[in-house]
C-alpha positions as CSV (number, residue, x, y, z in Angstrom):
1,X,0.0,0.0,0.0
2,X,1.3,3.5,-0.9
3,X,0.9,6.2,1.4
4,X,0.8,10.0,0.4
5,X,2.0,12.6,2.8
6,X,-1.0,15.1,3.0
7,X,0.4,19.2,4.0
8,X,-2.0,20.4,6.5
9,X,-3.8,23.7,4.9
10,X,-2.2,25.8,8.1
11,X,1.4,26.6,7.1
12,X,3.8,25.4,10.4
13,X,6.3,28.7,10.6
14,X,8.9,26.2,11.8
15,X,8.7,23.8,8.9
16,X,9.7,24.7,5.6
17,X,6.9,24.4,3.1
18,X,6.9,21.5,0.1
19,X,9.0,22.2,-2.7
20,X,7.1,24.1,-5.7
21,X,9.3,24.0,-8.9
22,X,6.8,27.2,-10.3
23,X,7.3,29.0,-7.0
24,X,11.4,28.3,-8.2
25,X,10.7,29.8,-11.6
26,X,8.8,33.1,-10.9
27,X,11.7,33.7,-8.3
28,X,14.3,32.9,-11.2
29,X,12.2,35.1,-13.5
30,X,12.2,38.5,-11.3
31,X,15.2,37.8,-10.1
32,X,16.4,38.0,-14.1
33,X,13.7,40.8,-14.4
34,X,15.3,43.2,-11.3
35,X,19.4,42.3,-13.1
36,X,17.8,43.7,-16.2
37,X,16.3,46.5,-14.6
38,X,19.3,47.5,-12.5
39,X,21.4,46.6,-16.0
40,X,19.3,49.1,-17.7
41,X,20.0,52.2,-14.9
42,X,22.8,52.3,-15.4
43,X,22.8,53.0,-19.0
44,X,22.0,56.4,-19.1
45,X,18.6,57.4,-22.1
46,X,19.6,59.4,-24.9
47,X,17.0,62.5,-25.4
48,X,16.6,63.8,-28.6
49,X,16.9,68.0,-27.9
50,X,16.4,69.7,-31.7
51,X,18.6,72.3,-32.0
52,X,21.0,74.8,-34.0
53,X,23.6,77.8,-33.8
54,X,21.8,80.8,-33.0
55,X,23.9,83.7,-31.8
56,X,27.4,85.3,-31.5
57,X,29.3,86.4,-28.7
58,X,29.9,90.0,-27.9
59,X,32.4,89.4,-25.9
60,X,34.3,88.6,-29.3
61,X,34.2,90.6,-32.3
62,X,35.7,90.5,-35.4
63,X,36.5,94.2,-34.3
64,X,35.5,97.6,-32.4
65,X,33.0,98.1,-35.0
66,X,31.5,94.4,-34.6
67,X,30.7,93.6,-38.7
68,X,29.7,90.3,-38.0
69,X,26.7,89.1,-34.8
70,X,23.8,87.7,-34.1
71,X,21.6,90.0,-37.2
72,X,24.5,90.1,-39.3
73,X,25.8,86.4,-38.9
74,X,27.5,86.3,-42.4
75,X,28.9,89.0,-43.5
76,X,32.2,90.4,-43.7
77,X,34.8,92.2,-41.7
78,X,35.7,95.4,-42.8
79,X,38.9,95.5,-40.8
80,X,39.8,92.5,-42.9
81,X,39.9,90.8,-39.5
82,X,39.5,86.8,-39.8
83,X,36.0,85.8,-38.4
84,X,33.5,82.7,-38.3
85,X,29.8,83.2,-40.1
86,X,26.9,81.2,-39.1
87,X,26.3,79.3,-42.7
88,X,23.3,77.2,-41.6
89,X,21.6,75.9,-38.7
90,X,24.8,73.0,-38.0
91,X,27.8,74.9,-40.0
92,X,30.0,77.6,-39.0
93,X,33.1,78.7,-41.8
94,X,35.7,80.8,-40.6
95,X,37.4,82.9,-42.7
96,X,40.8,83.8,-42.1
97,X,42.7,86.8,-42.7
98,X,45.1,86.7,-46.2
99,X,48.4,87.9,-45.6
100,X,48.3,90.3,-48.0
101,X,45.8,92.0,-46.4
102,X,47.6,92.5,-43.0
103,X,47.5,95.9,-41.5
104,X,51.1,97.6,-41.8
105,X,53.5,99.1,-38.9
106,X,52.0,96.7,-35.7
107,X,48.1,97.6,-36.2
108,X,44.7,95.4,-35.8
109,X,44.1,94.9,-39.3
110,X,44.1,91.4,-40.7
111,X,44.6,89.3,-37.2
112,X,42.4,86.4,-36.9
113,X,39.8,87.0,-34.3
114,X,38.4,84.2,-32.1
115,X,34.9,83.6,-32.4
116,X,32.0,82.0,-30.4
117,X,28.9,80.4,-31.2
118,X,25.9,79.8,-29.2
119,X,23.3,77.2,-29.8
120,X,19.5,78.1,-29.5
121,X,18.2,75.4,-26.7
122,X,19.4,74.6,-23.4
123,X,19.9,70.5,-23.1
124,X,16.7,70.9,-20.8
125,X,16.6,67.8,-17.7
126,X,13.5,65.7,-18.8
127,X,11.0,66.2,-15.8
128,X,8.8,63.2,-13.5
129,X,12.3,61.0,-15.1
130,X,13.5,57.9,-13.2
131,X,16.4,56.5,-15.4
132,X,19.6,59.2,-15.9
133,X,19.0,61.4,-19.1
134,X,21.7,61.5,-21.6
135,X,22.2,64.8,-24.0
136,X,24.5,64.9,-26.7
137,X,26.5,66.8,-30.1
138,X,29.0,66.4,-32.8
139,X,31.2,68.7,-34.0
140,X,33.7,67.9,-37.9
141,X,36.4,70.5,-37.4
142,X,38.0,71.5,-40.8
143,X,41.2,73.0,-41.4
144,X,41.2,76.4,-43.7
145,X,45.5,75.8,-43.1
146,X,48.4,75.0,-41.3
147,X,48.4,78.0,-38.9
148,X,47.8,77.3,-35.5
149,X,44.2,76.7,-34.5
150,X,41.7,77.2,-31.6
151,X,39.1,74.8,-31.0
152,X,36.8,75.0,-28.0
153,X,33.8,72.4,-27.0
154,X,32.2,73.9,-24.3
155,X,28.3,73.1,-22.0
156,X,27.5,76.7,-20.7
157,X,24.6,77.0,-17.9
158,X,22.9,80.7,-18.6
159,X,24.2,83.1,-15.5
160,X,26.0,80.1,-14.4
161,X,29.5,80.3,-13.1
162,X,29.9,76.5,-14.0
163,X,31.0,75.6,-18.0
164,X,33.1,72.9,-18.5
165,X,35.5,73.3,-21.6
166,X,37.4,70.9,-23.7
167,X,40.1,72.7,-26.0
168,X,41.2,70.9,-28.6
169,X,44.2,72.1,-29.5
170,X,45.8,70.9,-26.4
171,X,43.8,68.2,-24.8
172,X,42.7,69.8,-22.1
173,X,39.3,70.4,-20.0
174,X,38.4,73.2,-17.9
175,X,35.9,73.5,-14.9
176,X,35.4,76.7,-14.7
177,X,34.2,78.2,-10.8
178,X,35.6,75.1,-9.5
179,X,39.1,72.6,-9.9
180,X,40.7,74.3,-13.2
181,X,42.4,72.1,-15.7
182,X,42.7,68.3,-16.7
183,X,45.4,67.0,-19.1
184,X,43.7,64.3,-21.6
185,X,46.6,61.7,-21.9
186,X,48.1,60.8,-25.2
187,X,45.6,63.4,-27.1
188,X,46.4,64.6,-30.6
189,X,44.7,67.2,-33.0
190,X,44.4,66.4,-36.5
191,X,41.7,68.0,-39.6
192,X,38.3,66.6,-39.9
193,X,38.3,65.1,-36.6
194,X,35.2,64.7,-35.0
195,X,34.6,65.9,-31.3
196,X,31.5,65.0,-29.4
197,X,29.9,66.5,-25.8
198,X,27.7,64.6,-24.0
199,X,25.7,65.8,-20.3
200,X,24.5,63.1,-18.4
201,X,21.6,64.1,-15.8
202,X,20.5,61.8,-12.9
203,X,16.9,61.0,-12.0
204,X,14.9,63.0,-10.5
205,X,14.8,60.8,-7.4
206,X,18.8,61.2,-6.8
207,X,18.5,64.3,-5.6
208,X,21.8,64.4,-4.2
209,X,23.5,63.5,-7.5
210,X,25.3,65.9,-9.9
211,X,25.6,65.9,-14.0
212,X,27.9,64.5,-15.4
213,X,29.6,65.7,-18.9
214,X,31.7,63.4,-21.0
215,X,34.1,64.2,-24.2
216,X,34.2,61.9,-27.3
217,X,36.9,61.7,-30.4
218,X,36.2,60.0,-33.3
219,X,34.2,57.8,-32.1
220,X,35.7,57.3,-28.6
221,X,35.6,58.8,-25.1
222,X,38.8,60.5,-24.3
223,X,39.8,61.5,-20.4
224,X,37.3,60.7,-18.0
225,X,33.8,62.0,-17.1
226,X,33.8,65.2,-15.1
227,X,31.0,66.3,-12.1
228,X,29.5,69.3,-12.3
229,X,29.1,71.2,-9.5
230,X,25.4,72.6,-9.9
231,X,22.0,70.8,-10.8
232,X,21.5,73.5,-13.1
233,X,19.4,72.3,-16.3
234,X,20.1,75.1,-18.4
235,X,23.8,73.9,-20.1
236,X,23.3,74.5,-23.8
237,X,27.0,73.7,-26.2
238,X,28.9,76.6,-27.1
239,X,31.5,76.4,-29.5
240,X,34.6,79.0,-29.9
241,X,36.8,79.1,-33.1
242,X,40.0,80.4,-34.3
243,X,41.2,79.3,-38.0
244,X,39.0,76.7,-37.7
245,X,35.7,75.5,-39.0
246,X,32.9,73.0,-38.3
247,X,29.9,71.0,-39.1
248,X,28.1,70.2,-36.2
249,X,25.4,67.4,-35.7
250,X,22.8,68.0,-32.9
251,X,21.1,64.4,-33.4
252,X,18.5,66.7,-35.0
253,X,18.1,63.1,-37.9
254,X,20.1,60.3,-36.8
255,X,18.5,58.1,-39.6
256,X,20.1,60.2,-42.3
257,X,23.2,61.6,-40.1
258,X,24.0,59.2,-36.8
259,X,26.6,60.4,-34.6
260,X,29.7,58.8,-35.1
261,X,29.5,57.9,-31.6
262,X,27.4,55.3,-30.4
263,X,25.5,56.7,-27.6
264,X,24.1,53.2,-26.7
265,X,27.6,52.1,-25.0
266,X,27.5,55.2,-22.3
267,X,27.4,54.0,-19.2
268,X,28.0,55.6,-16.2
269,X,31.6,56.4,-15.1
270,X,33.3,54.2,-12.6
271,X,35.7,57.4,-12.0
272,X,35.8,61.1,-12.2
273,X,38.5,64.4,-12.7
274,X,40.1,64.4,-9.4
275,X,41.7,67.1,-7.9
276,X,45.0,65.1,-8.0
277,X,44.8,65.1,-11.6
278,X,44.7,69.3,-12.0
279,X,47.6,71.1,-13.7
280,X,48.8,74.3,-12.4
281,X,46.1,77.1,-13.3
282,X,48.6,79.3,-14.3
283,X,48.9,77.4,-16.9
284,X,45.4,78.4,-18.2
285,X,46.8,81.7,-19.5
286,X,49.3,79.9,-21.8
287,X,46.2,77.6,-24.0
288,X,43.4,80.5,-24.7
């Protein structure tokens, strides 16, 4: 005779209960489900922010009498001064000064004047956002010729003190307001290189956590991520230029122009700019 064990429909506390393989499963399954999840945080959502170059600078002219701005974003210098021109919404060309056309016995004619560019929309901080928010833009830098150049990536929070700023022409990132300078390791500078800027925001439920803004090169991240010091969700890119021009790609169609890029690998940083890692900020007068 076979006897069955019957389970008594009170559960004893001090007896585990029988063995349920689908009890085994649905804990398998959301344990899988909650590695996933926590997978998932910790790549950060790229946002799609339509933009384009809208203004100039007034803090830099082409000269005193200030030929080229905001209304008058392409035409010409009349000091001969070298100068960029808004072409488009994404391209800026900067025309430099012919040597020919230098101004005679030390004066200000025919220098080439830096220039800066200021994009139309802040990368805004998605709102009622649980899973970190990633913004990002391209830059092709073109060489007009051999001279020396002046290339600066910069995230710029509207009466903000805090801007971070890659220069290119020397691998190097600024925090302005706060540390000072970072030296990228084993950086180099070449024509049609391509320079991305990314700002990582947290949740809105780490409210003791800071953005985040990375730098790419062709492709690659370069240096580490750097914190910034303010929840400030007014960063918009501003670019600066000296003998230099670019073609910039907001993510505005990335079915027709992707980034080179590829946004899906950011994760967030095990590591950030230290201030062990600063160089003397003396030095910062020697690289603008």
């Amino acid at each position: 005779m076979q006897l069955r064990r019957r389970y008594s429909s009170t559960i004893n506390a001090n007896e585990p209960p029988p063995s349920d393989d689908s009890d085994n499963e649905l804990t398998q399954s959301t344990s899988n489900a909650v590695e996933v999840e926590n997978n998932n945080l910790n790549f950060p959502k790229f946002v799609q922010s339509k933009n384009e170059w809208s203004k100039t600078s007034l803090k830099f002219s082409c000269c005193s009498n200030e030929c080229i701005n905001t209304n008058n974003p392409i035409g010409n210098c009349i000091e001969r001064n070298g100068f960029g021109k808004i072409i488009n919404d994404e391209d800026i060309e900067y025309t430099n000064c012919l040597e020919e056309e230098r101004g005679k016995n030390g004066g200000k004619r025919g220098i080439d004047c830096f220039f800066w560019v200021i994009a139309e929309n802040p990368f805004r901080k998605p709102q009622n956002c649980f899973n970190y928010s990633l913004f990002y833009f391209e830059i092709t830098c073109i060489f007009e010729d051999e001279k020396e150049k002046c290339v600066v990536i910069c995230l710029n929070a509207f009466m903000a003190k805090d801007s971070i700023r890659l220069y290119a022409q020397n691998g190097r990132i600024s925090k302005e307001g706060s540390e000072g300078l970072f030296k990228i390791d084993n950086f180099s500078f070449k024509n049609n290189d391509v320079f991305g800027c990314g700002i990582v925001y947290p949740p809105n439920n780490k409210v003791n956590e800071f953005p985040y803004v990375f730098y790419t090169q062709n492709g690659k991240e370069i240096g580490k991520a750097a914190l910034l010091t303010r929840n400030d969700d007014s960063y918009r890119p501003c670019i600066g230029l000296q003998r230099c021009s670019i073609k910039a790609n907001f993510g505005n169609n990335l079915e027709t122009k992707p980034f080179i890029y590829d946004i899906s690998k950011q994760s967030l940083p095990k590591e950030f700019y230290r201030t062990s890692s600063l160089l003397n900020k003396r030095f910062f007068d020697t690289i603008f």
